[in-house]
C-alpha positions as a Python dict, from the first residue, in 0.01 Angstrom:
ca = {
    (1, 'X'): (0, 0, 0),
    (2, 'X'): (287, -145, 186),
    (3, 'X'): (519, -165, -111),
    (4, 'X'): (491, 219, -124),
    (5, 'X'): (524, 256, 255),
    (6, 'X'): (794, 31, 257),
    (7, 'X'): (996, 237, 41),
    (8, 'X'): (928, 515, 246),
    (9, 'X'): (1237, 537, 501),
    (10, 'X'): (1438, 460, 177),
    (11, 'X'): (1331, 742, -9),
    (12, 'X'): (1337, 1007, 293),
    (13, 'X'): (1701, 874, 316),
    (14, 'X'): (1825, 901, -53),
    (15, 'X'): (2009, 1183, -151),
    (16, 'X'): (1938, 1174, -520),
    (17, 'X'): (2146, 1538, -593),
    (18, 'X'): (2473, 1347, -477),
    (19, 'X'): (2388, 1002, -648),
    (20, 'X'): (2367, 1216, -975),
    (21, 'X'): (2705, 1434, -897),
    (22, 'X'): (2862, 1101, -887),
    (23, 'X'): (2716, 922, -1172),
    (24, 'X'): (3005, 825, -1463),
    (25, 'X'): (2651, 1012, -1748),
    (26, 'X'): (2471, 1262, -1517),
    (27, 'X'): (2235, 1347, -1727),
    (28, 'X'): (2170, 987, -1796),
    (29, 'X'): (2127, 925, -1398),
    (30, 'X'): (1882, 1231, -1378),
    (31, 'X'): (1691, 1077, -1603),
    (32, 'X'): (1706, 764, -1498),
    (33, 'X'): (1557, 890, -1162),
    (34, 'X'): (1306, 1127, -1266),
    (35, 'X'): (1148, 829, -1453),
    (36, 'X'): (1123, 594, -1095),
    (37, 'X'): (1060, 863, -887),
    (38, 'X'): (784, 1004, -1127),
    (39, 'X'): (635, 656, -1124),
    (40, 'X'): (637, 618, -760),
    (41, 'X'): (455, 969, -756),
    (42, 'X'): (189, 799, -957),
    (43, 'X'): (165, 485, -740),
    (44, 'X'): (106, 716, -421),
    (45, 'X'): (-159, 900, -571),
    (46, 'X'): (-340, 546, -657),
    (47, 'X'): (-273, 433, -281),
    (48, 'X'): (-395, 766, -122),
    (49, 'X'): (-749, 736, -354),
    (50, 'X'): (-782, 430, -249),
    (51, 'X'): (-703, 481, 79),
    (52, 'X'): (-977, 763, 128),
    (53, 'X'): (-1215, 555, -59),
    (54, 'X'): (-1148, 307, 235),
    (55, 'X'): (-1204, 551, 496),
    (56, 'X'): (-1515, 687, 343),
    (57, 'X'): (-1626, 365, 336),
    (58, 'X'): (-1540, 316, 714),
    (59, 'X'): (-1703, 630, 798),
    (60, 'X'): (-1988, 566, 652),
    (61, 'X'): (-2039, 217, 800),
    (62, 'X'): (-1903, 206, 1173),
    (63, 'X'): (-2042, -132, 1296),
    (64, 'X'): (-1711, -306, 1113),
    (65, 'X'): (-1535, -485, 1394),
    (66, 'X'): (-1273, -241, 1521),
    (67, 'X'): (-1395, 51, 1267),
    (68, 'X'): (-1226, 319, 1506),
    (69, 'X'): (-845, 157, 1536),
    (70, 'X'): (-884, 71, 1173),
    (71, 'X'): (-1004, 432, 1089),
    (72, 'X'): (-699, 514, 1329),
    (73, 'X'): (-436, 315, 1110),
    (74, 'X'): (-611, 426, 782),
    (75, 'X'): (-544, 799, 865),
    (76, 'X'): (-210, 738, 998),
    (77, 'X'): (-85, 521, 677),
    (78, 'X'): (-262, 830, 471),
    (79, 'X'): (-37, 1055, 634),
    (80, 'X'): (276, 857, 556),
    (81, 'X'): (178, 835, 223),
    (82, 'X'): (93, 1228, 205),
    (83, 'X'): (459, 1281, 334),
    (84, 'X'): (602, 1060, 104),
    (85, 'X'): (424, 1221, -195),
    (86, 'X'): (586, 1539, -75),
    (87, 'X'): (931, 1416, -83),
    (88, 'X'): (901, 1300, -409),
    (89, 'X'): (749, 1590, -566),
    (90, 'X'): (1054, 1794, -375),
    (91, 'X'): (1320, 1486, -518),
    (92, 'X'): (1158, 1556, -890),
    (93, 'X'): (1220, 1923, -850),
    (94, 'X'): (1584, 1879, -737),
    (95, 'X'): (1655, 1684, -1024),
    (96, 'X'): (1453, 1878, -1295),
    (97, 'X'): (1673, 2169, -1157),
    (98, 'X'): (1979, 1956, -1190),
    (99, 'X'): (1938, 1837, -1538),
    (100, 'X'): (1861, 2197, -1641),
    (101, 'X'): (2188, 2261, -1484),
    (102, 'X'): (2383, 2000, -1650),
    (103, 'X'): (2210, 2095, -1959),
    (104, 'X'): (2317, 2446, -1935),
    (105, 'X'): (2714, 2316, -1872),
    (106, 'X'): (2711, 2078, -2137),
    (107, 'X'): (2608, 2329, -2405),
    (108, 'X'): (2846, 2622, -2278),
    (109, 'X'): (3167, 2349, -2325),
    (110, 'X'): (3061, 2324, -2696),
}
C-alpha cells in the first residue's frame, strides 16, 4: 500500500501529454507509458480490495486496540487510493487519445 501511495504526489504531478510531445519516438513513449500506468491501475485496484477487506474486517470486529483511528486511516488511505485510480484512468485516456493522434499524423505523411 505505501508503494502506491507513495507514488501518488508523483503521479498527480506528471504531465505525461508533454513528456510524450517531447519524446525523440512518440509513439514509442505513449506506449511506453500506457504500459506503467496501466500496471499501476492494476496495483490500485489490488490495494483498494484489500483495503476494504481490511475495513470489513475492522467493522466487523471493533474491540481491536484503536479500531476507530485505524478505521479512520483505513478510509482516508482508501480515498487516496480512489483519487489516484482516477488520475490514472484520466492519464490512460490522454495518452490513448494521443497515440490515436500520432497514429493519424504518421499515416497522413505517407
Amino acid at each position: 500500500m505505501a508503494s502506491i501511495l507513495s507514488r501518488y504526489e508523483s503521479i498527480m504531478a506528471m504531465n505525461v501529454c508533454g513528456m510524450i510531445e517531447f519524446a525523440e519516438d512518440p509513439m514509442k513513449m505513449a506506449r511506453h507509458l500506457a504500459h506503467h500506468l496501466e500496471d499501476d491501475l492494476s496495483k490500485t485496484r489490488r490495494e483498494g480490495v484489500a483495503l476494504i477487506a481490511e475495513i470489513e474486517k475492522l467493522e466487523a470486529d471493533m474491540s481491536v486496540p484503536n479500531a476507530e483511528a485505524l478505521l479512520v486511516a483505513k478510509k482516508a488511505d482508501l480515498m487516496k487510493l480512489h483519487e489516484l485510480h482516477e488520475k490514472l484512468n484520466e492519464q490512460v485516456r490522454q495518452i490513448t487519445a494521443m497515440r490515436a493522434a500520432i497514429y493519424t499524423a504518421q499515416h497522413k505523411k505517407k
